[in-house]
N, CA and C atoms of all chains as a GROMACS GRO file, in nm:
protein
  594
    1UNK      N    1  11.964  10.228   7.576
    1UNK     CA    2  11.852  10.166   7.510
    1UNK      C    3  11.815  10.247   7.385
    2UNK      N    4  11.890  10.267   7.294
    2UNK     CA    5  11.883  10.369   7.169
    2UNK      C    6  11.809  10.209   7.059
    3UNK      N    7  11.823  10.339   6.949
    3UNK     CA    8  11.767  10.220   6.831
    3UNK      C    9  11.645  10.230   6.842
    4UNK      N   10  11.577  10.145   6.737
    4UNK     CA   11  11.426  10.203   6.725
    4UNK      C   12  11.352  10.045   6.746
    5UNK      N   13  11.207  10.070   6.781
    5UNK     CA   14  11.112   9.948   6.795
    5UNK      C   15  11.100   9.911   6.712
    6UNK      N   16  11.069   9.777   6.722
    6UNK     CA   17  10.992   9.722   6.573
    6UNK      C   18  10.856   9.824   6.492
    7UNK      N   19  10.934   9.842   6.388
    7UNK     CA   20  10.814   9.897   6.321
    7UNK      C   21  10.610   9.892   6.326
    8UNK      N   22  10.673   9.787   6.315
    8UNK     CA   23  10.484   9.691   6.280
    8UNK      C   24  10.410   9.675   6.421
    9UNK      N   25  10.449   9.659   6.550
    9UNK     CA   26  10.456   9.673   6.680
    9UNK      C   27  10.394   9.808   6.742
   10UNK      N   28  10.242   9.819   6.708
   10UNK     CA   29  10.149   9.912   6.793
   10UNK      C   30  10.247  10.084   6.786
   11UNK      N   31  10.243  10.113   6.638
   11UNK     CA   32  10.308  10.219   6.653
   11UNK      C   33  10.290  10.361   6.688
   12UNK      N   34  10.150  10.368   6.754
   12UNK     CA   35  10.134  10.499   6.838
   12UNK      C   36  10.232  10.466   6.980
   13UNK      N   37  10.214  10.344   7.034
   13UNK     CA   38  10.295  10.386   7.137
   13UNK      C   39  10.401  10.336   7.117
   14UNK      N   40  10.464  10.253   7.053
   14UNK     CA   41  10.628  10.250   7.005
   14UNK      C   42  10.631  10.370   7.000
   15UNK      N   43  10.599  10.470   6.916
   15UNK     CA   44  10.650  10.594   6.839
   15UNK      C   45  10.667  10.712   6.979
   16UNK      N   46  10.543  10.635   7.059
   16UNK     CA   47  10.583  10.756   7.188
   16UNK      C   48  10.684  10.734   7.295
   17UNK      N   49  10.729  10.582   7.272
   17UNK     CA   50  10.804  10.568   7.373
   17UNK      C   51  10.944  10.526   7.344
   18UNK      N   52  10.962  10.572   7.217
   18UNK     CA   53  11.098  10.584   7.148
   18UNK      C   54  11.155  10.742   7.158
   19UNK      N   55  11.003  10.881   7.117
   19UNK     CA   56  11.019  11.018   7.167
   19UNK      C   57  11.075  11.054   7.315
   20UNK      N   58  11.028  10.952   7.403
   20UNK     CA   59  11.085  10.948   7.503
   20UNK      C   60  11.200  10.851   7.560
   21UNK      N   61  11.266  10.842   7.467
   21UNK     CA   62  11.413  10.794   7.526
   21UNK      C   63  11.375  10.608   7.540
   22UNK      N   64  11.250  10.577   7.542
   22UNK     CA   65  11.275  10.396   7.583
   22UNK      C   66  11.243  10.313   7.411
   23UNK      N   67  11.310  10.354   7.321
   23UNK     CA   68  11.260  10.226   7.235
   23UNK      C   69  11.332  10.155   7.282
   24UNK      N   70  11.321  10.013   7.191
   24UNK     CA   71  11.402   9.907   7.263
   24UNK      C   72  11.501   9.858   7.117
   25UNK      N   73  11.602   9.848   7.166
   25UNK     CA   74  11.741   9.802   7.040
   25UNK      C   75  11.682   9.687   7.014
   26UNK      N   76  11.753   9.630   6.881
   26UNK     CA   77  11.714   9.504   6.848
   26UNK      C   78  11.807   9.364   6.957
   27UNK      N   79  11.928   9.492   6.988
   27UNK     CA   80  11.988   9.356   7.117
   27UNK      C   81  11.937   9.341   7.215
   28UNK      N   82  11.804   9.404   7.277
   28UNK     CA   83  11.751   9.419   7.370
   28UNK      C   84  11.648   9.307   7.330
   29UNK      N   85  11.599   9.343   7.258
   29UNK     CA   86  11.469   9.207   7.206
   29UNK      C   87  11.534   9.093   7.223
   30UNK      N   88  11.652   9.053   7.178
   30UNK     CA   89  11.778   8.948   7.214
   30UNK      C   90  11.778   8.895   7.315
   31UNK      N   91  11.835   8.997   7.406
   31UNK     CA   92  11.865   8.975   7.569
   31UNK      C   93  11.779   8.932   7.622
   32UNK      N   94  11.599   8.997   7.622
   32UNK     CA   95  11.483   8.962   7.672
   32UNK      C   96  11.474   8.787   7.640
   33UNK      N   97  11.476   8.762   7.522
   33UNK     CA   98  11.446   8.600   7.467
   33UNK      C   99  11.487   8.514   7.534
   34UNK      N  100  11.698   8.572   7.545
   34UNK     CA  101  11.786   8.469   7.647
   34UNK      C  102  11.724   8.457   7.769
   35UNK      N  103  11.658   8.604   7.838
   35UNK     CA  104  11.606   8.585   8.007
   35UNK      C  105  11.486   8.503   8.037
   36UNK      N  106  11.407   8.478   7.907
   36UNK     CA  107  11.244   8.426   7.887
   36UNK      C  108  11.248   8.258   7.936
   37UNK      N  109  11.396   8.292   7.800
   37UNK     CA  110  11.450   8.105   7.763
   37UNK      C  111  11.510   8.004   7.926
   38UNK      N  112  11.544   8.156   7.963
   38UNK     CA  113  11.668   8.092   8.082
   38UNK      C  114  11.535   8.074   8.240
   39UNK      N  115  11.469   8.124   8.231
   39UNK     CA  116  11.342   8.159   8.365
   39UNK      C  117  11.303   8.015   8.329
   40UNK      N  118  11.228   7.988   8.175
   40UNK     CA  119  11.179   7.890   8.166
   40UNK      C  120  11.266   7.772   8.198
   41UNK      N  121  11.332   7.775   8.176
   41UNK     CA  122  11.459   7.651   8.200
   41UNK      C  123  11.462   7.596   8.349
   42UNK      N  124  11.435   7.725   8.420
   42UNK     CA  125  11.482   7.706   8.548
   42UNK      C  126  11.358   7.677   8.667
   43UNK      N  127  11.245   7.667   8.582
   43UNK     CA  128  11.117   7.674   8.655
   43UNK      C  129  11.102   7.487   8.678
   44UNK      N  130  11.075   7.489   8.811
   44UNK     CA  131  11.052   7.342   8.847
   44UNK      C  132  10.929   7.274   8.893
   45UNK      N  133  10.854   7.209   8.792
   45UNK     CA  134  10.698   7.224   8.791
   45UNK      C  135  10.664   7.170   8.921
   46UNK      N  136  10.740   6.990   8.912
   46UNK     CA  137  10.701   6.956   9.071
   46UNK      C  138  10.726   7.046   9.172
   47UNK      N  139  10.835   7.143   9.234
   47UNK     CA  140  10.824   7.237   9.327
   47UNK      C  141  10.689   7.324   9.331
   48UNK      N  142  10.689   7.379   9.227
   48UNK     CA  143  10.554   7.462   9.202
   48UNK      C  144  10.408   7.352   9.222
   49UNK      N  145  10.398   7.252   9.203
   49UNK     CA  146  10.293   7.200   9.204
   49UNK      C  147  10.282   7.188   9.371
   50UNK      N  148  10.381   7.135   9.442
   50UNK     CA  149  10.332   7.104   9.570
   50UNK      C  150  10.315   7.241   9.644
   51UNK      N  151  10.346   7.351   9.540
   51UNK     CA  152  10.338   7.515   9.631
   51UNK      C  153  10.204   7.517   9.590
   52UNK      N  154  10.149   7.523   9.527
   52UNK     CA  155  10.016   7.543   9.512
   52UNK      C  156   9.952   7.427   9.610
   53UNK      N  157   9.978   7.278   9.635
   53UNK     CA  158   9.898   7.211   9.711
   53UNK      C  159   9.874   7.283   9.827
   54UNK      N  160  10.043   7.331   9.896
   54UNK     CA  161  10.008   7.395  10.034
   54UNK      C  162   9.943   7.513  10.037
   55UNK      N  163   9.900   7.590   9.920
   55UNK     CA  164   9.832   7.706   9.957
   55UNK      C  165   9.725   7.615   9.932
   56UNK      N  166   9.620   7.530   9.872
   56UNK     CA  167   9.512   7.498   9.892
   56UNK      C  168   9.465   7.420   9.993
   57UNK      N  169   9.622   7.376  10.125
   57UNK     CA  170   9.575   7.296  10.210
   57UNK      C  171   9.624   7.315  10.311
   58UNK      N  172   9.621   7.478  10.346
   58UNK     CA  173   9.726   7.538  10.457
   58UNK      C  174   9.700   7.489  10.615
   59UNK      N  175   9.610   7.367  10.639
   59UNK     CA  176   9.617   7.331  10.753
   59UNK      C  177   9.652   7.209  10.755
   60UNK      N  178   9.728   7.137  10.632
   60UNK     CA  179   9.773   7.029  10.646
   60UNK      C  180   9.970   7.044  10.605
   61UNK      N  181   9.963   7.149  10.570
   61UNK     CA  182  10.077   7.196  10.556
   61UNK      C  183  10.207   7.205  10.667
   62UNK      N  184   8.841   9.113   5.718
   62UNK     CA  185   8.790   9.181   5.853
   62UNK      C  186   8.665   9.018   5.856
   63UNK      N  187   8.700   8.930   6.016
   63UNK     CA  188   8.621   8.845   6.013
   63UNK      C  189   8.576   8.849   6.133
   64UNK      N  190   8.511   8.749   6.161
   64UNK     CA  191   8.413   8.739   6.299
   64UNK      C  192   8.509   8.683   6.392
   65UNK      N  193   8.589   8.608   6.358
   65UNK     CA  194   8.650   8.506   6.484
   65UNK      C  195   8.744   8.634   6.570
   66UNK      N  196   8.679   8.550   6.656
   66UNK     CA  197   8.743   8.606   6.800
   66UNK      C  198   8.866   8.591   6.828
   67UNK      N  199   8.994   8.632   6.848
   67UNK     CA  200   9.122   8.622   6.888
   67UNK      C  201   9.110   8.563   6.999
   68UNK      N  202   9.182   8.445   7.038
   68UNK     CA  203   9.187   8.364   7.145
   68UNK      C  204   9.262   8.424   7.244
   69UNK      N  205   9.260   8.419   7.421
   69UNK     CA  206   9.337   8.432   7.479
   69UNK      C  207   9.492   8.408   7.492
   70UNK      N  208   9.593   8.543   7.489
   70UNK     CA  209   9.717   8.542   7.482
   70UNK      C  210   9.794   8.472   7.602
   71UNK      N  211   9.872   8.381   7.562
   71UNK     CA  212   9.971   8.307   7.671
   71UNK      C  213  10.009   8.425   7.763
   72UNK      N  214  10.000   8.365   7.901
   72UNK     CA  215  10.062   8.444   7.979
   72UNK      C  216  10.163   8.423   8.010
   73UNK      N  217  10.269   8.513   7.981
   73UNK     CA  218  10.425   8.513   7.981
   73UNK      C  219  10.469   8.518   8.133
   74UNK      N  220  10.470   8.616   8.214
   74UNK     CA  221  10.503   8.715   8.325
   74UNK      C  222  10.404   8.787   8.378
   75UNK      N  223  10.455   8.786   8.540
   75UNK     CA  224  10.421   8.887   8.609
   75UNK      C  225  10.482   8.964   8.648
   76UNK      N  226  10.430   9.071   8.653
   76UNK     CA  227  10.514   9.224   8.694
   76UNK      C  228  10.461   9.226   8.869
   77UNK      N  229  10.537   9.221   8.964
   77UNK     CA  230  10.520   9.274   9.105
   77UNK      C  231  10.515   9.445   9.119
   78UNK      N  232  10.494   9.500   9.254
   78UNK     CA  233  10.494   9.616   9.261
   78UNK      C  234  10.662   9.676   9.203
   79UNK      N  235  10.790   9.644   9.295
   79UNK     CA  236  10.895   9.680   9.219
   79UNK      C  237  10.930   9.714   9.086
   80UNK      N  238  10.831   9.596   9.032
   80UNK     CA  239  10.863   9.552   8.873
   80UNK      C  240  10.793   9.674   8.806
   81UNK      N  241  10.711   9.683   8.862
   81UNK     CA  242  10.608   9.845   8.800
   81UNK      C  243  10.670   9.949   8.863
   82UNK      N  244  10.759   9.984   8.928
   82UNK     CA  245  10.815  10.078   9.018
   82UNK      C  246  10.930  10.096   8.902
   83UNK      N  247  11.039   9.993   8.885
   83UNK     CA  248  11.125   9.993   8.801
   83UNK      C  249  11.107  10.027   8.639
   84UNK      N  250  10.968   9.953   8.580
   84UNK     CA  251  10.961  10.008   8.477
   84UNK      C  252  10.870  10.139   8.503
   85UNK      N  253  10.859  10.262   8.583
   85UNK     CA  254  10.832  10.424   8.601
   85UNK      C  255  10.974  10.453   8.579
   86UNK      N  256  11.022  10.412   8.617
   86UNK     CA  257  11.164  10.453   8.651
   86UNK      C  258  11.295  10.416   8.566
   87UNK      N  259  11.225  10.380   8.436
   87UNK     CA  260  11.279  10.309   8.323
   87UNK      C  261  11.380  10.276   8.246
   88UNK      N  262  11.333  10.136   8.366
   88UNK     CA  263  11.438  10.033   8.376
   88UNK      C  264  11.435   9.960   8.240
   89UNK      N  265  11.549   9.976   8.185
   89UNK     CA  266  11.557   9.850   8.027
   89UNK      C  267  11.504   9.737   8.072
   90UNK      N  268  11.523   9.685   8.170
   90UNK     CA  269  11.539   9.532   8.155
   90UNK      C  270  11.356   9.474   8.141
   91UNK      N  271  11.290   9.579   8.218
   91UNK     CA  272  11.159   9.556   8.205
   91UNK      C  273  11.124   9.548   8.061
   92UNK      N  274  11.108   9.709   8.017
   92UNK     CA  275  11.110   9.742   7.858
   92UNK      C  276  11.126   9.664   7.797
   93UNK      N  277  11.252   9.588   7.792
   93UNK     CA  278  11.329   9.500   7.676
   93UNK      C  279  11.196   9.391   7.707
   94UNK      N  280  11.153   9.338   7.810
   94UNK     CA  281  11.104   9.205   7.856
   94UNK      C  282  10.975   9.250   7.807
   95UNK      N  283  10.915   9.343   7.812
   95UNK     CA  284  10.759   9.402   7.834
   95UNK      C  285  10.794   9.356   7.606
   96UNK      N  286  10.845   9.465   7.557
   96UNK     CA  287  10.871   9.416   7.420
   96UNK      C  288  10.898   9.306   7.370
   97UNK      N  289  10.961   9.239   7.402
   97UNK     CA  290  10.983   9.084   7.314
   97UNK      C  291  10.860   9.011   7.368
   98UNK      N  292  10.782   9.023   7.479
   98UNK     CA  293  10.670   8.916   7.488
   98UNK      C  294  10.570   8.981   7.403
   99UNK      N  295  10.532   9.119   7.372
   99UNK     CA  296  10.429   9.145   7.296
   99UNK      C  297  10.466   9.163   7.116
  100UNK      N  298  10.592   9.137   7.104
  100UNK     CA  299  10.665   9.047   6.995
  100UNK      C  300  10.623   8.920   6.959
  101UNK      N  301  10.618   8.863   7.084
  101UNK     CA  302  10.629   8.668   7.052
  101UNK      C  303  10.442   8.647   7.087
  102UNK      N  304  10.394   8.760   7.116
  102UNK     CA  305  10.200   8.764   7.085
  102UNK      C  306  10.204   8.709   7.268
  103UNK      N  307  10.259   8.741   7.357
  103UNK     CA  308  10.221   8.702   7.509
  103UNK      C  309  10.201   8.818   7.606
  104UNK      N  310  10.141   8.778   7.697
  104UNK     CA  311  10.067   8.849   7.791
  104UNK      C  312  10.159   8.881   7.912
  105UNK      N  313  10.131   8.997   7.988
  105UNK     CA  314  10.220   9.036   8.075
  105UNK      C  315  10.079   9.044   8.203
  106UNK      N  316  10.108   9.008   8.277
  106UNK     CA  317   9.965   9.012   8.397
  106UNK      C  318  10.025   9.150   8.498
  107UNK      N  319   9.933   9.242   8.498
  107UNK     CA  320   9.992   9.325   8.599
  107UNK      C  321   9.864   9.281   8.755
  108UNK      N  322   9.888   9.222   8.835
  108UNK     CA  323   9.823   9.245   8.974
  108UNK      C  324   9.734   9.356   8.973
  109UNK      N  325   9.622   9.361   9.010
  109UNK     CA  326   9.579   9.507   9.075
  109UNK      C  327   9.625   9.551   9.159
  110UNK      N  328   9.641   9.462   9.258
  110UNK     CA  329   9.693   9.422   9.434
  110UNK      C  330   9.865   9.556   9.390
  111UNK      N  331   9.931   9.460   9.314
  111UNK     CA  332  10.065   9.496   9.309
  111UNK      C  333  10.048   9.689   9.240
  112UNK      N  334   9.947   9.708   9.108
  112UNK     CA  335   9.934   9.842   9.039
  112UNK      C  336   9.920   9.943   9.167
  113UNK      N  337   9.833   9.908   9.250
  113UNK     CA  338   9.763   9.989   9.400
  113UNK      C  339   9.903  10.006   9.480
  114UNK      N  340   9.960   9.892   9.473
  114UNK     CA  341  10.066   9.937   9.579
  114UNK      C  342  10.201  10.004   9.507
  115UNK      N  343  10.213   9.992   9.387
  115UNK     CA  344  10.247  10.061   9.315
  115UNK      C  345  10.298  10.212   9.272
  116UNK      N  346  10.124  10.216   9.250
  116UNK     CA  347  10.076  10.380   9.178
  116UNK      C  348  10.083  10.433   9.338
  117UNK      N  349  10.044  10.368   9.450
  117UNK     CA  350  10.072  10.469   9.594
  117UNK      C  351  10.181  10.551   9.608
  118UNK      N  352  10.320  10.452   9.581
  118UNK     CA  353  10.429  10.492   9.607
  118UNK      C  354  10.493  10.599   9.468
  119UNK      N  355  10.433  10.601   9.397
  119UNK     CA  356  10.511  10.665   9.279
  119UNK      C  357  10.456  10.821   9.273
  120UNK      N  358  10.535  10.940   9.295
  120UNK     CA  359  10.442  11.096   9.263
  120UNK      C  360  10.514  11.101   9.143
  121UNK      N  361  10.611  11.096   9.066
  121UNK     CA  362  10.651  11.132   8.981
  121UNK      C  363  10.669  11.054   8.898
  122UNK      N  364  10.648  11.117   8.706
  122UNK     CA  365  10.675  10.995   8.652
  122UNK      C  366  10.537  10.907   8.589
  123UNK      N  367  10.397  10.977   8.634
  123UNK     CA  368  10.302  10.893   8.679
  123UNK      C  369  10.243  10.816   8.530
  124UNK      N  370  10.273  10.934   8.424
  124UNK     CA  371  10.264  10.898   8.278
  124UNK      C  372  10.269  10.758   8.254
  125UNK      N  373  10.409  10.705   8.319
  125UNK     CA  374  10.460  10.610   8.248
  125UNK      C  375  10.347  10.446   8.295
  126UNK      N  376  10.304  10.505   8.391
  126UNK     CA  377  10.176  10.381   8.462
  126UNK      C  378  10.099  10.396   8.351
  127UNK      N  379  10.046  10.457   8.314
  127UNK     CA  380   9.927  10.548   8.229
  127UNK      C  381   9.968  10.417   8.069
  128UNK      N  382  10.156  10.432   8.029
  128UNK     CA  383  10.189  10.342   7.918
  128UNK      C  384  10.194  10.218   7.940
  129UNK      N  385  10.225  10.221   8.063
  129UNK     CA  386  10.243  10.069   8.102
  129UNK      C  387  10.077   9.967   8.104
  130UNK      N  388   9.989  10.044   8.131
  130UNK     CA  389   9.849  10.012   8.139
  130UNK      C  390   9.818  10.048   7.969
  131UNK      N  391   9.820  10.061   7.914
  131UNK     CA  392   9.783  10.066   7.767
  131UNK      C  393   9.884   9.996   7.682
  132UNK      N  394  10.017   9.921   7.735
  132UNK     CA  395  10.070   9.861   7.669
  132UNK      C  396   9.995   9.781   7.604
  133UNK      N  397  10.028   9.666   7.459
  133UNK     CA  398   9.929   9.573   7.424
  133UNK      C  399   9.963   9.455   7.511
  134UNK      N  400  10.060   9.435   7.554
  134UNK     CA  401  10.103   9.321   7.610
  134UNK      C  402  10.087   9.328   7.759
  135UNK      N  403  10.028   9.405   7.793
  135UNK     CA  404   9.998   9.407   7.967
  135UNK      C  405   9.825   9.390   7.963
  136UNK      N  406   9.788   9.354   8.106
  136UNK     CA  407   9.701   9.303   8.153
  136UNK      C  408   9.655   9.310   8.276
  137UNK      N  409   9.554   9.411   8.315
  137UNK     CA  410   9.562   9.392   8.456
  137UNK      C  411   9.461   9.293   8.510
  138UNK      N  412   9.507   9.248   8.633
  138UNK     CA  413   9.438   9.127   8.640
  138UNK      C  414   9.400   9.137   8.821
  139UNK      N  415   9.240   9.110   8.869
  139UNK     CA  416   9.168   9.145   8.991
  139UNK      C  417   9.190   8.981   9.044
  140UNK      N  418   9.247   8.998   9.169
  140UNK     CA  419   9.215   8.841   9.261
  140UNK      C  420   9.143   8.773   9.264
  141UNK      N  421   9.122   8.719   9.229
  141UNK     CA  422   8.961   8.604   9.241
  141UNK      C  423   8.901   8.576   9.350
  142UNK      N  424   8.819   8.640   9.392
  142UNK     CA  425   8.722   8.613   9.546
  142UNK      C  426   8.737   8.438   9.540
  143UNK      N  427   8.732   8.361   9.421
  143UNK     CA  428   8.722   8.220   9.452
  143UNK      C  429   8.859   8.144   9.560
  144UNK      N  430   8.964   8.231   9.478
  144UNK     CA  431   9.092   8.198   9.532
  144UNK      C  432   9.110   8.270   9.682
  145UNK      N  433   9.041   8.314   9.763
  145UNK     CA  434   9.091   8.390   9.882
  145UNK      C  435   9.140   8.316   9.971
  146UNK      N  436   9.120   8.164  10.003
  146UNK     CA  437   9.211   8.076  10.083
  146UNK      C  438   9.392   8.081  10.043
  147UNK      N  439   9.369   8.029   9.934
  147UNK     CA  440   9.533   8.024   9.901
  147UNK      C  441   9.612   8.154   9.942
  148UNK      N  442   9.514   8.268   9.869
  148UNK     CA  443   9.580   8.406   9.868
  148UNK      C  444   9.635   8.451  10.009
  149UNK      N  445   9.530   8.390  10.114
  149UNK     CA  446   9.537   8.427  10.253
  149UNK      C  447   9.687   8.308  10.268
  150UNK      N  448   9.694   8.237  10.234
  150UNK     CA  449   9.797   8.152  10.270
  150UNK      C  450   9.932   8.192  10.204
  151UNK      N  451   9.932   8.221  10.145
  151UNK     CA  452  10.052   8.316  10.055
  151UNK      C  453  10.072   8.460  10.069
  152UNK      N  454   9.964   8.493  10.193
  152UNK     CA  455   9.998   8.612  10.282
  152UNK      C  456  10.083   8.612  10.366
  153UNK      N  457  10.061   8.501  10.444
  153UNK     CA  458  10.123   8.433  10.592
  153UNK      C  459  10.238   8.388  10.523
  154UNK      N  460  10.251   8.316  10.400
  154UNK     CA  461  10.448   8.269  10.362
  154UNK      C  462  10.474   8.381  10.320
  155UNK      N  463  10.453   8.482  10.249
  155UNK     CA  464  10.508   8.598  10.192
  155UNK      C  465  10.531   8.786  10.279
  156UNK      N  466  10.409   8.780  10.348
  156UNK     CA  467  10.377   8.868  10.447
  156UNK      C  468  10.360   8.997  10.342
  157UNK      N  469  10.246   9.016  10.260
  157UNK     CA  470  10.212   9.091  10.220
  157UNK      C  471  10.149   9.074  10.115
  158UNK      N  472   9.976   9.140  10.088
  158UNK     CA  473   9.905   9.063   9.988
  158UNK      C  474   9.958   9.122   9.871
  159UNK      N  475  10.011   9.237   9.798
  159UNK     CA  476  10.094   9.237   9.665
  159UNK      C  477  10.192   9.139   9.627
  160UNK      N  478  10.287   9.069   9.756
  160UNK     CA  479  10.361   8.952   9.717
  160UNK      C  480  10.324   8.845   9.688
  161UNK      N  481  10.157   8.832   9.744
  161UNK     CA  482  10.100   8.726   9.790
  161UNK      C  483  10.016   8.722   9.618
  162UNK      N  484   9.960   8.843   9.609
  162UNK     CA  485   9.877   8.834   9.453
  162UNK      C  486   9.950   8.808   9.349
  163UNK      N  487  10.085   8.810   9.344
  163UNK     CA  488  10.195   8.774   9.255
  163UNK      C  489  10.233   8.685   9.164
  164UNK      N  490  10.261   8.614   9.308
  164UNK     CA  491  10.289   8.499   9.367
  164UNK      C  492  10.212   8.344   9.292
  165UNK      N  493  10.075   8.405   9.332
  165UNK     CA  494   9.984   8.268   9.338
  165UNK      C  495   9.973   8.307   9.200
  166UNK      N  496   9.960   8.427   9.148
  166UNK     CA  497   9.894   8.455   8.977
  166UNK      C  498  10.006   8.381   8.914
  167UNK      N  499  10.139   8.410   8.958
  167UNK     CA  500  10.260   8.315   8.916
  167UNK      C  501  10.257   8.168   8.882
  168UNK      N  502  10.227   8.112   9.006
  168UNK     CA  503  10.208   8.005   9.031
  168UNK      C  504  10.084   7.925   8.923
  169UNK      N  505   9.956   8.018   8.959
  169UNK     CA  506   9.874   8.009   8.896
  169UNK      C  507   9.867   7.960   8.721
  170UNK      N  508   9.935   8.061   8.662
  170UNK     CA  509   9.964   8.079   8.471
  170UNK      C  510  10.093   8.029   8.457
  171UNK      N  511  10.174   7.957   8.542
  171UNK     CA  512  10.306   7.848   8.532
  171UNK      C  513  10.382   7.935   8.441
  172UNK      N  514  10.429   8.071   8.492
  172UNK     CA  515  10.526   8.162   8.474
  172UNK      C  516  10.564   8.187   8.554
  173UNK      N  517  10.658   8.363   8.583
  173UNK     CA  518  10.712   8.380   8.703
  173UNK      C  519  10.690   8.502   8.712
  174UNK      N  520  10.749   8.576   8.838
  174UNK     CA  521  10.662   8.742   8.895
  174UNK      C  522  10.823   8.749   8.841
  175UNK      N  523  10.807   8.883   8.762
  175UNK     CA  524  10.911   8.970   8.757
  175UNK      C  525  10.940   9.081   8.851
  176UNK      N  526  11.060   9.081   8.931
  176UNK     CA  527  11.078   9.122   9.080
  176UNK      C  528  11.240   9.221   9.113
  177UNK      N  529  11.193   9.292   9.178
  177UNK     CA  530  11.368   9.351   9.192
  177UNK      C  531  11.372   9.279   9.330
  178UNK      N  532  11.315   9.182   9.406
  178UNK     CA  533  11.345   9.149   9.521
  178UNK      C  534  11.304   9.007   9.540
  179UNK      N  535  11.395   8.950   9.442
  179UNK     CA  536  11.349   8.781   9.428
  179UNK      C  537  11.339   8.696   9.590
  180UNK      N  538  11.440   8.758   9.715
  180UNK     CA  539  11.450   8.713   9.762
  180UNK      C  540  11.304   8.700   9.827
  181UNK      N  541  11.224   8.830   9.840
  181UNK     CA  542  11.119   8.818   9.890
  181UNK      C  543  10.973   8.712   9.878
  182UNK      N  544  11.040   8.611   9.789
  182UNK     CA  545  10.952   8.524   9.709
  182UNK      C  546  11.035   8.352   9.770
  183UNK      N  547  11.125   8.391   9.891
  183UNK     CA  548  11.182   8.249   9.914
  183UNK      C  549  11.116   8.154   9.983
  184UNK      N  550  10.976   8.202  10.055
  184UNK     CA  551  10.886   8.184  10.135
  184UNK      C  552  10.820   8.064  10.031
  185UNK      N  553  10.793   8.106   9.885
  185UNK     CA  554  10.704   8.053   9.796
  185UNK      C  555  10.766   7.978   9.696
  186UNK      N  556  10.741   7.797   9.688
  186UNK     CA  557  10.784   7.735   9.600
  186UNK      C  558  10.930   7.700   9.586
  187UNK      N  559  11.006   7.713   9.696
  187UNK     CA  560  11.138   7.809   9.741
  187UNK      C  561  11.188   7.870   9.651
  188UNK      N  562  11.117   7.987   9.595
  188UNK     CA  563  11.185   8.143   9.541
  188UNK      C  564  11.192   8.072   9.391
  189UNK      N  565  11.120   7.957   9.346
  189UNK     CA  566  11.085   7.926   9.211
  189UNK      C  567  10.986   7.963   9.128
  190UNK      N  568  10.957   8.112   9.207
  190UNK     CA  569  10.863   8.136   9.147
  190UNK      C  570  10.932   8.301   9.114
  191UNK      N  571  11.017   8.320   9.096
  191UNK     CA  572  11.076   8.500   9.070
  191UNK      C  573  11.189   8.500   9.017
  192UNK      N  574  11.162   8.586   8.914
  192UNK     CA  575  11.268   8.614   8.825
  192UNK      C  576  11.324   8.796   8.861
  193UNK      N  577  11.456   8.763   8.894
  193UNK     CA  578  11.537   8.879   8.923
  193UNK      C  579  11.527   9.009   8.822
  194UNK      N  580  11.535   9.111   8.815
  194UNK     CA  581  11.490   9.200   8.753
  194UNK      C  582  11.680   9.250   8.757
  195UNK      N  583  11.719   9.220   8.666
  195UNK     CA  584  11.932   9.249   8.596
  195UNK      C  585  11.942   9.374   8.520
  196UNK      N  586  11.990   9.488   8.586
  196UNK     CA  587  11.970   9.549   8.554
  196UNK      C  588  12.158   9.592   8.501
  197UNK      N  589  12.241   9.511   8.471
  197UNK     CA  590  12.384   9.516   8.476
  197UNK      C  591  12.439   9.504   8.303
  198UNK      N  592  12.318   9.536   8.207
  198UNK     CA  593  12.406   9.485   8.100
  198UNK      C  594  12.372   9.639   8.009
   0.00000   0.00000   0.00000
């Protein structure tokens, strides 16, 4: 994980956590986007909606 | 320099206890994820539930809680006494209230818990609610 943070990006702690070995590469900012893009893709609202019904109706569940 | 108030940041992700375990222990894949959402202006929700069970397990290293809690893009976020039915119910599918506070906050902000133990989330939504924490690239 070499390479430096975005500049403009809260640079007291970018700057401290690049001193310590974690900035983040610009292929890393990359990779994160593809995993954001791909979670969202894969999220299935109707499943999720009836998960929330049964936690609000755990005795009809 | 104006008056208006900055509106509440989209909530991207949740971090589980692992997920805060892994980024002490610093894991890219968090990092990379924790950075591009406070890139794209989004919110990272850390659990209290999950920080507590967390910061218990961690003696070393402890700094990095310390960054992770002052990140701009993190957030810690307290259970809602309103919500304690569900929560209790996502105790009993999950068997543990850090999975359980996760979970529903997941569910809740129509994102997902970032997890090194997705499986532990198959109980909930069937496991549509956790994103694997890849630590292979």
């Amino acid at each position: 994980m070499g390479g430096m943070t975005q500049p403009d990006v809260h640079a007291p702690l970018a700057q401290e956590m690049a001193d310590r070995g974690r900035a983040v590469a610009p292929e890393g900012f990359e990779r994160a986007r593809r995993v954001l893009q791909a979670a969202a893709k894969r999220r299935d609202p109707a499943v999720r909606a009836a998960a929330i019904e049964r936690l609000r109706r755990p005795a009809a569940a | 320099m104006t008056d208006e108030t900055p509106g509440p940041l989209p909530v991207r992700l949740v971090l589980d206890s692992s997920a805060i375990a892994a980024w002490v222990r610093g894991s890219p894949a968090v990092g990379e994820l924790l950075a591009e959402i406070d890139r794209e202006g989004g919110l990272v929700v850390v659990p209290l539930t999950c920080l507590l069970q967390a910061s218990a397990q961690i003696k070393t290293d402890r700094e990095w809680l310390y960054l992770l809690l002052e990140h701009p893009a993190t957030q810690v976020v307290s259970d809602d006494p309103d919500d304690w039915e569900m929560l209790s119910s996502a105790i009993t599918l999950l068997g543990a209230a850090d999975l359980a506070s996760a979970g529903w906050l997941a569910l809740e902000c129509g994102v997902d818990v970032l997890t090194r133990h997705a499986e532990l989330y198959a109980g909930l939504a069937d496991g549509n609610v956790a994103l694997q924490i890849e630590e292979d690239y």
